[in-house]
N, CA, C and O atoms as CSV, one atom per row, in Angstrom:
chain,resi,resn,atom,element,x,y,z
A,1,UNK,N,N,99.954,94.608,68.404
A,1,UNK,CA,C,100.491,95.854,67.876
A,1,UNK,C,C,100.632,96.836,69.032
A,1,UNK,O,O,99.721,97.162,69.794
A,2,UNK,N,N,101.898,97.266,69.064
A,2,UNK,CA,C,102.217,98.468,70.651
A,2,UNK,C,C,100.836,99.996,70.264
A,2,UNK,O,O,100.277,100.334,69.221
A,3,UNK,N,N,100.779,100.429,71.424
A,3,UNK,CA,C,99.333,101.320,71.229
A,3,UNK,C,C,100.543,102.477,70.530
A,3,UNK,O,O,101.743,102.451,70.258
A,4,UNK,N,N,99.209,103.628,70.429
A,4,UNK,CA,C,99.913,104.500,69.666
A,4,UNK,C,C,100.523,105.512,70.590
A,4,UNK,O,O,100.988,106.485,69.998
A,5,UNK,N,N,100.630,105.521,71.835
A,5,UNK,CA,C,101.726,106.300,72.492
A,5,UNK,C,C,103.455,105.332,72.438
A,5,UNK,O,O,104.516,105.952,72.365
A,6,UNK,N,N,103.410,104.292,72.474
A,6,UNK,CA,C,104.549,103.869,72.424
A,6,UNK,C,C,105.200,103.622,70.789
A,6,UNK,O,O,106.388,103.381,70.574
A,7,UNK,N,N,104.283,103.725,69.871
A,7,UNK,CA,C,104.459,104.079,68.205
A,7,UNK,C,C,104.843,105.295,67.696
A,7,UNK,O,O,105.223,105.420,66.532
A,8,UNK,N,N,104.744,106.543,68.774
A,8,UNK,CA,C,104.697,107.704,68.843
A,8,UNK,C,C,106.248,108.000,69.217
A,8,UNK,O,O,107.093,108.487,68.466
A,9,UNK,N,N,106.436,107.533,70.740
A,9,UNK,CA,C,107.676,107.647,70.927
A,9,UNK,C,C,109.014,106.900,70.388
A,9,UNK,O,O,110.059,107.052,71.020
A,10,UNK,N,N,108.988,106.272,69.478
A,10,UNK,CA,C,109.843,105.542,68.543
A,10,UNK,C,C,109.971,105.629,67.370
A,10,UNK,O,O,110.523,104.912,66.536
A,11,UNK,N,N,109.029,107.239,67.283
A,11,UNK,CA,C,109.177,107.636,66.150
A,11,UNK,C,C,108.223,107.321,64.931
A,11,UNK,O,O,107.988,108.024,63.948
A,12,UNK,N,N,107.901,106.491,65.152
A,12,UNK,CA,C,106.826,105.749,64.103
A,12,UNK,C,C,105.615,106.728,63.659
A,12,UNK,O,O,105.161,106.535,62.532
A,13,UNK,N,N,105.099,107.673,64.377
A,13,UNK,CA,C,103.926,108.527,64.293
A,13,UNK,C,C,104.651,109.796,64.438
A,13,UNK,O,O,105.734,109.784,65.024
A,14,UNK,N,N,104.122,111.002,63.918
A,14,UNK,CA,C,104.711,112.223,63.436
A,14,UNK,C,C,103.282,113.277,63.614
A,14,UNK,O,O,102.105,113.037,63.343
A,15,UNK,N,N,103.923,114.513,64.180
A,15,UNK,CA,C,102.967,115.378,64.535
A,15,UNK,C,C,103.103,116.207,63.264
A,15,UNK,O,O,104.157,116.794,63.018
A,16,UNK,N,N,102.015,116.262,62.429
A,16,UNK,CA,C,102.023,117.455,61.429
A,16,UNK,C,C,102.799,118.964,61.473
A,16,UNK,O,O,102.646,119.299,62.647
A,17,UNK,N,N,103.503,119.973,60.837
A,17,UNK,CA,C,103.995,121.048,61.228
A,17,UNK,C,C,102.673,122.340,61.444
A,17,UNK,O,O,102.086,122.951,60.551
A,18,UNK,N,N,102.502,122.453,62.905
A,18,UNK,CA,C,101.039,122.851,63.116
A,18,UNK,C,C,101.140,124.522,62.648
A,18,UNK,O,O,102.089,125.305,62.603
A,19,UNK,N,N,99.987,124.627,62.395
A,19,UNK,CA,C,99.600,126.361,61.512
A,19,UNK,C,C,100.278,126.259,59.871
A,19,UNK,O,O,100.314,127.246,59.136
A,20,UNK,N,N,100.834,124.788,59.432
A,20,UNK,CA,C,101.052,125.011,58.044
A,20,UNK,C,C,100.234,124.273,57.122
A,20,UNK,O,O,99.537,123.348,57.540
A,21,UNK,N,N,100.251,124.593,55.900
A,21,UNK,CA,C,99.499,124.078,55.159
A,21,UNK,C,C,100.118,123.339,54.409
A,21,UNK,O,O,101.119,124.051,54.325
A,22,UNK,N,N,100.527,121.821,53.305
A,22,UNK,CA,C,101.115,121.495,52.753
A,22,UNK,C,C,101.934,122.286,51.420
A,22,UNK,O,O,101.175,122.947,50.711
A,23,UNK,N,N,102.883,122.283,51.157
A,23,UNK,CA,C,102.789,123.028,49.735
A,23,UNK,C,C,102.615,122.235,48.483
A,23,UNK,O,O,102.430,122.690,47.354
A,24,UNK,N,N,102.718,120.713,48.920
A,24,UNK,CA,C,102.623,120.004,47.693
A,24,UNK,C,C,101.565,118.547,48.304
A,24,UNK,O,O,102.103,118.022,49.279
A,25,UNK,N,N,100.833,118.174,48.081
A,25,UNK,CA,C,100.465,116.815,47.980
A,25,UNK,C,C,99.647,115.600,47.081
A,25,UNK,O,O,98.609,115.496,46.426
A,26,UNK,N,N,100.531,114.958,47.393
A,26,UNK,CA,C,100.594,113.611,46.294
A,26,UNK,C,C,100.040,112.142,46.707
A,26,UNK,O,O,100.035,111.685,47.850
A,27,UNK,N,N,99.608,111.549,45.618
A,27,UNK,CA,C,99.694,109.834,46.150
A,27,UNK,C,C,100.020,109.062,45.156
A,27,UNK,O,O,99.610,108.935,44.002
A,28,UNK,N,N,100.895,108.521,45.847
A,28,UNK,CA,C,101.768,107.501,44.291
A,28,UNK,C,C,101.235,106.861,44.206
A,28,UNK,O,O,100.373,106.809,45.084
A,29,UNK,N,N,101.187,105.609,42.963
A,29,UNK,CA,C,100.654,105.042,41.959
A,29,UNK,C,C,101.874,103.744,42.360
A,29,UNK,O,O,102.858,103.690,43.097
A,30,UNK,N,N,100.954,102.490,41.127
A,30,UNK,CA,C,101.723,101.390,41.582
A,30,UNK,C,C,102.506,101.988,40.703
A,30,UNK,O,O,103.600,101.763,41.221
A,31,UNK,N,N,102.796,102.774,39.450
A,31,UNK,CA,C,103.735,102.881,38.563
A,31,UNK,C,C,105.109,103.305,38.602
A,31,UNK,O,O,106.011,103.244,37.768
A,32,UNK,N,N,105.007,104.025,40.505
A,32,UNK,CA,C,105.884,104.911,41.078
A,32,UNK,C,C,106.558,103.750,42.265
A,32,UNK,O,O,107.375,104.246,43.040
A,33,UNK,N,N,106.307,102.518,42.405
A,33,UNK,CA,C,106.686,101.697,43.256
A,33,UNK,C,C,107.555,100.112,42.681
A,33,UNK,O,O,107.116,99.390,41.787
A,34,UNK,N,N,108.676,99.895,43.361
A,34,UNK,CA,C,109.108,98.650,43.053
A,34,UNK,C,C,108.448,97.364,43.055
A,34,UNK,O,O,107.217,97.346,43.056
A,35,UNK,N,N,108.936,96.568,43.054
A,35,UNK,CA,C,108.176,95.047,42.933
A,35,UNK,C,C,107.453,94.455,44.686
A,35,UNK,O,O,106.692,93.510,44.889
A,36,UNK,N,N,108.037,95.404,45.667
A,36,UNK,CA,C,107.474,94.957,46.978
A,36,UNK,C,C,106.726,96.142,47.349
A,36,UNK,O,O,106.287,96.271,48.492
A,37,UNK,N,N,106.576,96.920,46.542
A,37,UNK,CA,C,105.354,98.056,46.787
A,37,UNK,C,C,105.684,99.695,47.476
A,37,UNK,O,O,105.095,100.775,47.519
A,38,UNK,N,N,106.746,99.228,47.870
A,38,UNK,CA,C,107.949,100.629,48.117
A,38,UNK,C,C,107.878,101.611,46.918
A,38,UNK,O,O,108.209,101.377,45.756
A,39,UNK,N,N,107.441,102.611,47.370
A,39,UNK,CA,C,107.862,103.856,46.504
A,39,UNK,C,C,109.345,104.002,46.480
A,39,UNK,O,O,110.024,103.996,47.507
A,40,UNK,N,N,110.029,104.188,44.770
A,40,UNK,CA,C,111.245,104.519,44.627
A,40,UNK,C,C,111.823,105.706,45.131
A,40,UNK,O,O,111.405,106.709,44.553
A,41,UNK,N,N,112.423,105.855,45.778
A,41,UNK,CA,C,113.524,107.068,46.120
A,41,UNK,C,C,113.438,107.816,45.125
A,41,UNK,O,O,112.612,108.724,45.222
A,42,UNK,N,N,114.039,107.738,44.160
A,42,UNK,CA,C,114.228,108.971,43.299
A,42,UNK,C,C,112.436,109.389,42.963
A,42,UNK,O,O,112.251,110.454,42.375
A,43,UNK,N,N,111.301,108.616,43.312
A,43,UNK,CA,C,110.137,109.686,43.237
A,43,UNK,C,C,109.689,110.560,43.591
A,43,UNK,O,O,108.982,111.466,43.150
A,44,UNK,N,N,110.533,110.023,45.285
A,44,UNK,CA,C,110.269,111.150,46.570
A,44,UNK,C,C,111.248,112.102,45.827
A,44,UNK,O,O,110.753,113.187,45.524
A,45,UNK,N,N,112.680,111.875,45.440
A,45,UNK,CA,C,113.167,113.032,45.545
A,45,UNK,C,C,112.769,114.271,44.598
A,45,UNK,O,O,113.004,115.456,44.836
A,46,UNK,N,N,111.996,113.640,43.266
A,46,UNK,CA,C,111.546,114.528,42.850
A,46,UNK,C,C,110.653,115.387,43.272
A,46,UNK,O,O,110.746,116.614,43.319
A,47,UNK,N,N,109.467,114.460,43.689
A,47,UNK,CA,C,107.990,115.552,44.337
A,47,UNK,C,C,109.218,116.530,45.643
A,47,UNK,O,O,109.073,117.744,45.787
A,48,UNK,N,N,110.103,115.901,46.285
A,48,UNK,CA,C,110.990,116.860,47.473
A,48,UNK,C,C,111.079,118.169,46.346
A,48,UNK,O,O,110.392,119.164,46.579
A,49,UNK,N,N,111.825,118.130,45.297
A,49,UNK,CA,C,112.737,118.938,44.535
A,49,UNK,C,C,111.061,120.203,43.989
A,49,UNK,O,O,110.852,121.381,44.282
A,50,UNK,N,N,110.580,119.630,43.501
A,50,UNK,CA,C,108.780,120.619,43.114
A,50,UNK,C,C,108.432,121.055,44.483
A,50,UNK,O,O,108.648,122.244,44.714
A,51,UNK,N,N,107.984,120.407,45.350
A,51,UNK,CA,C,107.856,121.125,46.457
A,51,UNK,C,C,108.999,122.178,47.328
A,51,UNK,O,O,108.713,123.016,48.184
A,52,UNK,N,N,110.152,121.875,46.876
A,52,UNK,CA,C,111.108,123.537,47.494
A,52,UNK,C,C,111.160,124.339,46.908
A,52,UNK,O,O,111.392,125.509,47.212
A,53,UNK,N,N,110.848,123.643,45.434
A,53,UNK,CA,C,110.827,124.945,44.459
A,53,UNK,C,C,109.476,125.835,44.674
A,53,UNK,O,O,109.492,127.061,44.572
A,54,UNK,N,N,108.401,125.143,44.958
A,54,UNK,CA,C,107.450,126.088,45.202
A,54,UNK,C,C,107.478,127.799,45.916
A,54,UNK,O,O,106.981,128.775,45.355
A,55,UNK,N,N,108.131,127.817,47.156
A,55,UNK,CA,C,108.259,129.243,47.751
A,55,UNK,C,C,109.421,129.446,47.604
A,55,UNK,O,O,109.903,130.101,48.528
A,56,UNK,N,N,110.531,128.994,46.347
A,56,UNK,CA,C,111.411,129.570,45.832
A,56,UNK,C,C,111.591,130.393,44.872
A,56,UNK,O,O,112.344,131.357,44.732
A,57,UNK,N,N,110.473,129.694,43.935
A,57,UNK,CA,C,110.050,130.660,42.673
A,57,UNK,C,C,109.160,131.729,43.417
A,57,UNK,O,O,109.338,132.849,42.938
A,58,UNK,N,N,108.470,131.705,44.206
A,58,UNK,CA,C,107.389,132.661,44.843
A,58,UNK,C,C,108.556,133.901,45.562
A,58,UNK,O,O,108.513,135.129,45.483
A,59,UNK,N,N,109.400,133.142,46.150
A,59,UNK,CA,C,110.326,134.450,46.418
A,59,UNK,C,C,111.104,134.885,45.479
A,59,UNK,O,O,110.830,136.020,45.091
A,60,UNK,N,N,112.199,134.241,44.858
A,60,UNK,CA,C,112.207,134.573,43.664
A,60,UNK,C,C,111.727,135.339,42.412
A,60,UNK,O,O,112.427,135.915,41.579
A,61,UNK,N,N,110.012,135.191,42.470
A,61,UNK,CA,C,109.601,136.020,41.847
A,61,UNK,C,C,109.883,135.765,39.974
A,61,UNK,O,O,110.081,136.619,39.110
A,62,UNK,N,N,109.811,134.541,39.878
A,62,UNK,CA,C,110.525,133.827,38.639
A,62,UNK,C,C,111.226,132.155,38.733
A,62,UNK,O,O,111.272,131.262,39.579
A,63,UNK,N,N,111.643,132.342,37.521
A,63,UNK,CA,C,112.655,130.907,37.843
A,63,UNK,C,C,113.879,130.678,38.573
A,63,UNK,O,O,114.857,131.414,38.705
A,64,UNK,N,N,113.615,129.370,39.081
A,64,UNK,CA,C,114.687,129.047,39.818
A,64,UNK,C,C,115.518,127.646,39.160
A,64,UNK,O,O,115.246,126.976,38.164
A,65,UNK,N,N,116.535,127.531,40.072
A,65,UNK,CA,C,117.046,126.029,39.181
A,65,UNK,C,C,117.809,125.215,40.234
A,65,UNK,O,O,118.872,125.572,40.740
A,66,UNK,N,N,117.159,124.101,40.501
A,66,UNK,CA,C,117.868,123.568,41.910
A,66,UNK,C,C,119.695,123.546,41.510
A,66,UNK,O,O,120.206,123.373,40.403
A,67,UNK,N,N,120.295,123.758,42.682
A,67,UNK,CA,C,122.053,123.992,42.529
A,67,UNK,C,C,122.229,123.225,43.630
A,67,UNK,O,O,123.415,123.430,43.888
A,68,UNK,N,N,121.797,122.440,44.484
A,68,UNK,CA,C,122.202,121.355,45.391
A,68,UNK,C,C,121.113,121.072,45.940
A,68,UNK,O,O,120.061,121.711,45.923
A,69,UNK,N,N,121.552,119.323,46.834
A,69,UNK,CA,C,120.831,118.533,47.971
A,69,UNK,C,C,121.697,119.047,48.551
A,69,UNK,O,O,122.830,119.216,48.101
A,70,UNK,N,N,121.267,119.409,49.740
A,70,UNK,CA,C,122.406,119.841,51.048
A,70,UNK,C,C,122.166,118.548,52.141
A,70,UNK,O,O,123.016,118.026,52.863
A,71,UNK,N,N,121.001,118.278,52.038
A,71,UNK,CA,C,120.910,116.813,52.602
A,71,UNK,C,C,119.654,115.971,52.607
A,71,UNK,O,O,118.644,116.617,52.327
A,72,UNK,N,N,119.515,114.992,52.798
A,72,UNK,CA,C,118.043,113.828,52.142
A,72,UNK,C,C,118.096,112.720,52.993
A,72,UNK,O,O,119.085,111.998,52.865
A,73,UNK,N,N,117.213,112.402,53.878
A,73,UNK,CA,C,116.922,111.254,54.921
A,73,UNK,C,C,116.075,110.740,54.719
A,73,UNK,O,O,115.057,111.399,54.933
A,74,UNK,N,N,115.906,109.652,54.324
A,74,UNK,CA,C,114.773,108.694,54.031
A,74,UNK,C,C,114.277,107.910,55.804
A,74,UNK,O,O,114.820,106.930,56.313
A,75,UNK,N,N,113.215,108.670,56.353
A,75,UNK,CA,C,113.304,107.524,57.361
A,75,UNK,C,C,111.998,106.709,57.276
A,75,UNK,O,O,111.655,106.177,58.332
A,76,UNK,N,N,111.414,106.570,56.475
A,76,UNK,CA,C,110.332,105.402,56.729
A,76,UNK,C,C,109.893,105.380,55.493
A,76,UNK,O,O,109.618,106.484,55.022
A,77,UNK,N,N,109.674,104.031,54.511
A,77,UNK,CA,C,108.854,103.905,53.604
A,77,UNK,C,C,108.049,104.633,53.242
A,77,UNK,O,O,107.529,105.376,54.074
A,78,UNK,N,N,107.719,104.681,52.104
A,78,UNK,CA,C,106.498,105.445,51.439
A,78,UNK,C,C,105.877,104.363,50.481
A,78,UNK,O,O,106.504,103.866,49.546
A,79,UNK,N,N,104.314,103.984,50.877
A,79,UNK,CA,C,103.957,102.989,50.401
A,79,UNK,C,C,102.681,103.736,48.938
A,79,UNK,O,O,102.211,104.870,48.850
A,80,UNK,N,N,102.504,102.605,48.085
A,80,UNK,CA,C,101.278,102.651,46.897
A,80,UNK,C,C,100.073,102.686,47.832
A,80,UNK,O,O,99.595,101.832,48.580
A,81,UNK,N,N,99.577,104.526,47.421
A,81,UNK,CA,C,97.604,104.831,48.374
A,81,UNK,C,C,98.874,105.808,49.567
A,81,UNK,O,O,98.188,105.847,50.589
A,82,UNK,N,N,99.559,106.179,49.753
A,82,UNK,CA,C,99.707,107.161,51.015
A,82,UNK,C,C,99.394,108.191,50.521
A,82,UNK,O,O,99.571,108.336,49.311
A,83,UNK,N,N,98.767,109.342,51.390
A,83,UNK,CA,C,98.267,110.120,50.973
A,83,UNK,C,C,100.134,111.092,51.819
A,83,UNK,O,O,100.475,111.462,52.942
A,84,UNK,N,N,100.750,111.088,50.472
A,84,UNK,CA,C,102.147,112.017,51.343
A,84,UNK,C,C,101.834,113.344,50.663
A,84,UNK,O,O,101.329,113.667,49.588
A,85,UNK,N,N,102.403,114.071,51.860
A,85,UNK,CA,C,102.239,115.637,52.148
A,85,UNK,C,C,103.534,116.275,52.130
A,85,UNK,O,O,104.298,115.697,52.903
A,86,UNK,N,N,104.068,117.263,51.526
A,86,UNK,CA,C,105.219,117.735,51.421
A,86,UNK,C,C,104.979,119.184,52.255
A,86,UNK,O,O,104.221,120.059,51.837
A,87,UNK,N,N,105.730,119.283,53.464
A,87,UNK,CA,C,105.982,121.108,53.519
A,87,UNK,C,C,107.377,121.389,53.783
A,87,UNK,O,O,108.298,120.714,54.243
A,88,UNK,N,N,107.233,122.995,53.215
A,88,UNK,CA,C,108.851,123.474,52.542
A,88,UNK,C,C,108.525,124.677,53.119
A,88,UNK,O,O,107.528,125.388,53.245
A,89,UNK,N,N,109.682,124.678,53.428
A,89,UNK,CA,C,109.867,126.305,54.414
A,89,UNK,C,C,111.404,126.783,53.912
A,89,UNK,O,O,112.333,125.983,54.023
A,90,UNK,N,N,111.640,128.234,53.311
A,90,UNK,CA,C,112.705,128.830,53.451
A,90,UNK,C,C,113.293,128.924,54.476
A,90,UNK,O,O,112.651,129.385,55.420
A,91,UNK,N,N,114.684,128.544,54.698
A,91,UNK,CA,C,115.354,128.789,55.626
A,91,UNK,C,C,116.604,129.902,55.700
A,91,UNK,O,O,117.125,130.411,56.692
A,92,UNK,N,N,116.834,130.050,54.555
A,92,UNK,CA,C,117.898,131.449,53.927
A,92,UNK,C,C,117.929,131.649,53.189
A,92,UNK,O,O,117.561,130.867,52.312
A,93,UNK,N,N,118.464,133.052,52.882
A,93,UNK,CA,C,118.284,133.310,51.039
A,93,UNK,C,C,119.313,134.338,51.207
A,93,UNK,O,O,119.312,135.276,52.004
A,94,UNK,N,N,120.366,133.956,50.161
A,94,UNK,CA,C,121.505,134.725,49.443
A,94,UNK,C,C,120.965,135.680,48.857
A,94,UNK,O,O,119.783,135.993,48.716
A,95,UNK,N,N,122.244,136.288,48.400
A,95,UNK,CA,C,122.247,137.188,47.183
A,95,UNK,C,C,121.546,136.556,46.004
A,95,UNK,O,O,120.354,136.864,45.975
A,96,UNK,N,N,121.864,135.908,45.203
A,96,UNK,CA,C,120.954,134.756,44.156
A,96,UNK,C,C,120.696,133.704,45.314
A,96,UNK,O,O,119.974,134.422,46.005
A,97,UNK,N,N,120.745,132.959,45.753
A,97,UNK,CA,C,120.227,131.379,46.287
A,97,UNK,C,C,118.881,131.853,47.025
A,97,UNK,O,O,118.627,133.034,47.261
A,98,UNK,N,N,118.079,130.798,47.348
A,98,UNK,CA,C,117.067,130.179,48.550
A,98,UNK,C,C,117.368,128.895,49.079
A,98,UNK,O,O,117.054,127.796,48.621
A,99,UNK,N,N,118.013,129.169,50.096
A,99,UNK,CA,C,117.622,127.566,50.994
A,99,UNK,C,C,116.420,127.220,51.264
A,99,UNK,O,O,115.662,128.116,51.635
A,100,UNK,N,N,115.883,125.771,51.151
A,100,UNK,CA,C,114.450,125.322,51.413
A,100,UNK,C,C,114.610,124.112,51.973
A,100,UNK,O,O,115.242,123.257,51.353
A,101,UNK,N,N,113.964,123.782,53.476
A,101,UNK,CA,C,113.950,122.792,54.205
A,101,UNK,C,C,112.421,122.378,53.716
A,101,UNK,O,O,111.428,123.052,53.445
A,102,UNK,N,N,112.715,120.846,53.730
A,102,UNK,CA,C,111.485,119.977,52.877
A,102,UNK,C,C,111.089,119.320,53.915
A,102,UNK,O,O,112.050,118.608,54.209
A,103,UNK,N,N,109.916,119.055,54.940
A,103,UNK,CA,C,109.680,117.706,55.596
A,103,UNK,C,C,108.661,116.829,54.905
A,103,UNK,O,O,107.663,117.494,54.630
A,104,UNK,N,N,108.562,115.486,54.505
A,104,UNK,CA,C,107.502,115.150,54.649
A,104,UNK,C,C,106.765,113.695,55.136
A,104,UNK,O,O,107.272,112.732,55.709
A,105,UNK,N,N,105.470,113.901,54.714
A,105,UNK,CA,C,104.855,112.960,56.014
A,105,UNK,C,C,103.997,112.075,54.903
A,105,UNK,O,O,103.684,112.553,53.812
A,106,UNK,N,N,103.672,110.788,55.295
A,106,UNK,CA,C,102.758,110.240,54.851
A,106,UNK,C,C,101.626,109.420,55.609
A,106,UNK,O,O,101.922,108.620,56.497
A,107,UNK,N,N,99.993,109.717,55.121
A,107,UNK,CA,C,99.165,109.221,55.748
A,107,UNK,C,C,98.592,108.166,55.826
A,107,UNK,O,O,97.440,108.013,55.421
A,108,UNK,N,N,99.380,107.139,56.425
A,108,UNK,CA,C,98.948,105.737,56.150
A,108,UNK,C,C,97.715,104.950,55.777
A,108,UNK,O,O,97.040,104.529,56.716
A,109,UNK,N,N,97.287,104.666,54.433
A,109,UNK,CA,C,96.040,104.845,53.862
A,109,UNK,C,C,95.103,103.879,54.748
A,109,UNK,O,O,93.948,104.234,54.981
A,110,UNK,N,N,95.888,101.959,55.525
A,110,UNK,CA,C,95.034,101.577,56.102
A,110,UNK,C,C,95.023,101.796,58.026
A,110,UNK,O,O,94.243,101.206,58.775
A,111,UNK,N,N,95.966,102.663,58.409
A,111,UNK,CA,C,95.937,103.322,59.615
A,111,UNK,C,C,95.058,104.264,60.151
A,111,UNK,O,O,94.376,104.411,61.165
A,112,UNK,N,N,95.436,105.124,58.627
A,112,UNK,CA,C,94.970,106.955,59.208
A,112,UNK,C,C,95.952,107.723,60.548
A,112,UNK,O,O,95.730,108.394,61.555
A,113,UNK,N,N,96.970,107.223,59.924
A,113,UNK,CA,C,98.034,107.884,61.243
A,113,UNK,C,C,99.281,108.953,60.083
A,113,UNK,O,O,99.729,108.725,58.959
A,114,UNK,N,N,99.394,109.626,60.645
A,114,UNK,CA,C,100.740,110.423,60.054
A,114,UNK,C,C,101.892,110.034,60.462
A,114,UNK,O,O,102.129,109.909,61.663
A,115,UNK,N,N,102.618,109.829,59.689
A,115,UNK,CA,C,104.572,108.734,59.904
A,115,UNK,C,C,105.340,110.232,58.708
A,115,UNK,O,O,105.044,110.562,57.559
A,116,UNK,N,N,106.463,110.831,59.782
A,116,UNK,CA,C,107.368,111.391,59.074
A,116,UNK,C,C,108.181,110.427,58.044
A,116,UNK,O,O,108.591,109.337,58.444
A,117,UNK,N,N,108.345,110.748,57.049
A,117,UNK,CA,C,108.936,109.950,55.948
A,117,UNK,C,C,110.262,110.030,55.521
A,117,UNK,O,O,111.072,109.120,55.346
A,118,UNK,N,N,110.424,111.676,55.321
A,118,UNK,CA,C,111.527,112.427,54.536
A,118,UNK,C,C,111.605,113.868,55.081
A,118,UNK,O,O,110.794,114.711,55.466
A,119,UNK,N,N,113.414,113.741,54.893
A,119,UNK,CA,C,113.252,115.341,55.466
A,119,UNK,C,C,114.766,115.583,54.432
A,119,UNK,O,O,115.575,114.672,54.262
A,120,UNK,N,N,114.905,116.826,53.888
A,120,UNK,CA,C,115.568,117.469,53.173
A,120,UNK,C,C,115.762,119.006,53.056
A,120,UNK,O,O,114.978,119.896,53.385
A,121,UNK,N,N,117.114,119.108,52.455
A,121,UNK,CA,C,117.406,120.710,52.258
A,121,UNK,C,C,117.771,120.579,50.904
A,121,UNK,O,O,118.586,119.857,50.329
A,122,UNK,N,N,117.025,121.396,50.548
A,122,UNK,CA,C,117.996,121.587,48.951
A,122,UNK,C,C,118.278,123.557,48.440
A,122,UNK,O,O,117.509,124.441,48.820
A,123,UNK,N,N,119.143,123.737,47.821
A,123,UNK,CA,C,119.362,125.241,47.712
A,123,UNK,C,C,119.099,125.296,46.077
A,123,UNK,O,O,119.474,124.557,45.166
A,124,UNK,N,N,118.396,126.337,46.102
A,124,UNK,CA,C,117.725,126.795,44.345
A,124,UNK,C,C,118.895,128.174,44.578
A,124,UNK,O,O,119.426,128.611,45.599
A,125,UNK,N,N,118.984,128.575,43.163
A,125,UNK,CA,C,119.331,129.618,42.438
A,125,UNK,C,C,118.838,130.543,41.868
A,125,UNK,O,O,119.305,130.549,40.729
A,126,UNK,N,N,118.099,131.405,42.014
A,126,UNK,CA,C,117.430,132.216,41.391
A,126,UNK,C,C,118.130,132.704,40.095
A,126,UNK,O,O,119.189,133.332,40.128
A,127,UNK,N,N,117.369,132.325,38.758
A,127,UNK,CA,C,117.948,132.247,37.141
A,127,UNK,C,C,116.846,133.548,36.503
A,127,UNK,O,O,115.686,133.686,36.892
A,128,UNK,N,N,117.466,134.347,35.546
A,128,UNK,CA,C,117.217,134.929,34.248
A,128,UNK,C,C,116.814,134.117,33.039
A,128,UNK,O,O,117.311,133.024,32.764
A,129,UNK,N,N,115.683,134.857,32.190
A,129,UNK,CA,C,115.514,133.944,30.901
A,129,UNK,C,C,116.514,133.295,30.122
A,129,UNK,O,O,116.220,132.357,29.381
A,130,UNK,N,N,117.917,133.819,30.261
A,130,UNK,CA,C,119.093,133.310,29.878
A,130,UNK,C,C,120.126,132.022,30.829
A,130,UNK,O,O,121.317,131.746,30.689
A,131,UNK,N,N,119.005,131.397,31.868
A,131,UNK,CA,C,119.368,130.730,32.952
A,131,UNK,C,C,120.630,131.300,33.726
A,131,UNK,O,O,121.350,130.499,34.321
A,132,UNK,N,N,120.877,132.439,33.738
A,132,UNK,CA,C,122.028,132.817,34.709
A,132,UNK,C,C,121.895,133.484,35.734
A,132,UNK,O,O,121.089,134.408,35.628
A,133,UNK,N,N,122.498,133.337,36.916
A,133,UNK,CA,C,122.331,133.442,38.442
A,133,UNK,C,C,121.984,135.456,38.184
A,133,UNK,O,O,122.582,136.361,37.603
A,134,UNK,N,N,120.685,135.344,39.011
A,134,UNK,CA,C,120.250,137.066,39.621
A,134,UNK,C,C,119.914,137.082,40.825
A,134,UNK,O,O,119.433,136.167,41.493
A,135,UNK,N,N,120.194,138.251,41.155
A,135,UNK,CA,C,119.680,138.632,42.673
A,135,UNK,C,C,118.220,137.982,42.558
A,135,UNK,O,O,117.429,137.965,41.615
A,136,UNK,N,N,118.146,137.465,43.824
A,136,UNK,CA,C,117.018,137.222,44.175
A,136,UNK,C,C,115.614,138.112,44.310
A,136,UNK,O,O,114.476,137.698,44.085
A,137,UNK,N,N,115.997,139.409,44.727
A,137,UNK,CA,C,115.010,140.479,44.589
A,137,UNK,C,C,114.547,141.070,43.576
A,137,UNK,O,O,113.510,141.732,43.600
A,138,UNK,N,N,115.514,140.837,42.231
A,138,UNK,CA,C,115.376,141.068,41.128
A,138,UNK,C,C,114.090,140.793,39.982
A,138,UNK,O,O,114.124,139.920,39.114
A,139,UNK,N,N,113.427,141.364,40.116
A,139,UNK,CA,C,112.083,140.681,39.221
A,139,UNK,C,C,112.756,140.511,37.858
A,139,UNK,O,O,113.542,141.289,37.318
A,140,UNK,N,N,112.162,139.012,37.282
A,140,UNK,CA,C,113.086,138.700,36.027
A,140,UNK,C,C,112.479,139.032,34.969
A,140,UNK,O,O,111.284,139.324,35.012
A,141,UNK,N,N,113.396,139.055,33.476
A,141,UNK,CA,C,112.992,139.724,32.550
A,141,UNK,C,C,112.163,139.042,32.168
A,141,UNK,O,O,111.485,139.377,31.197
């Protein structure tokens, strides 16, 4: 097995986003994995989609309602026992919208190494009890 500086530079190992804290973390279940033990895509994309929403509704200040993937990279498996970590950082915010960049990482349960997994943008909408687009600064009814 190559040591972990040359696992490092090929990408394989991932430096945590330092001074942040996760906003979401999870560990899937065999129930969340296909027949070779791969976590399904659409699981990640959900826990992605809860975790941007997190400091969307917080800025927001209410509900939000995802209105696009702006983009979604799967680069490394996500296996049954990773301990994956989601962090989401605003990157802009409209008049109604929040952009939210998603990275995340998973901690290889029989390694103990961190491997970037997924990285995404998705844009929320900041919604009224009547689900229709408000200023974002707007505290909702």
């Amino acid at each position: 097995m190559p040591d972990t500086e040359q696992r490092r530079s090929r990408g394989e190992m991932a430096t945590l986003p330092a001074g942040r804290e996760p906003t979401l973390r999870v560990v899937p279940m065999p129930s969340d994995a296909n027949h070779t033990g791969d976590i399904f895509g659409g699981w990640i994309m959900s826990q992605v989609d809860i975790a941007g929403a997190i400091p969307a509704i917080e800025l927001a200040k209410g509900r939000v309602a995802t209105v696009a993937v702006n983009s979604f990279v799967f680069k490394q498996p996500v296996m049954i026992g990773d301990v994956v970590s989601f962090y989401a950082k605003v990157v802009r915010v409209g008049r109604t919208s929040i952009t939210v960049d998603v990275e995340v990482y998973a901690r290889r349960r029989a390694l103990l190494e961190e491997v970037k997994v997924t990285e995404a943008t998705l844009t929320y909408v900041a919604v009224d009890n009547e689900r229709r687009p408000r200023p974002v600064n707007q505290e909702s009814a």
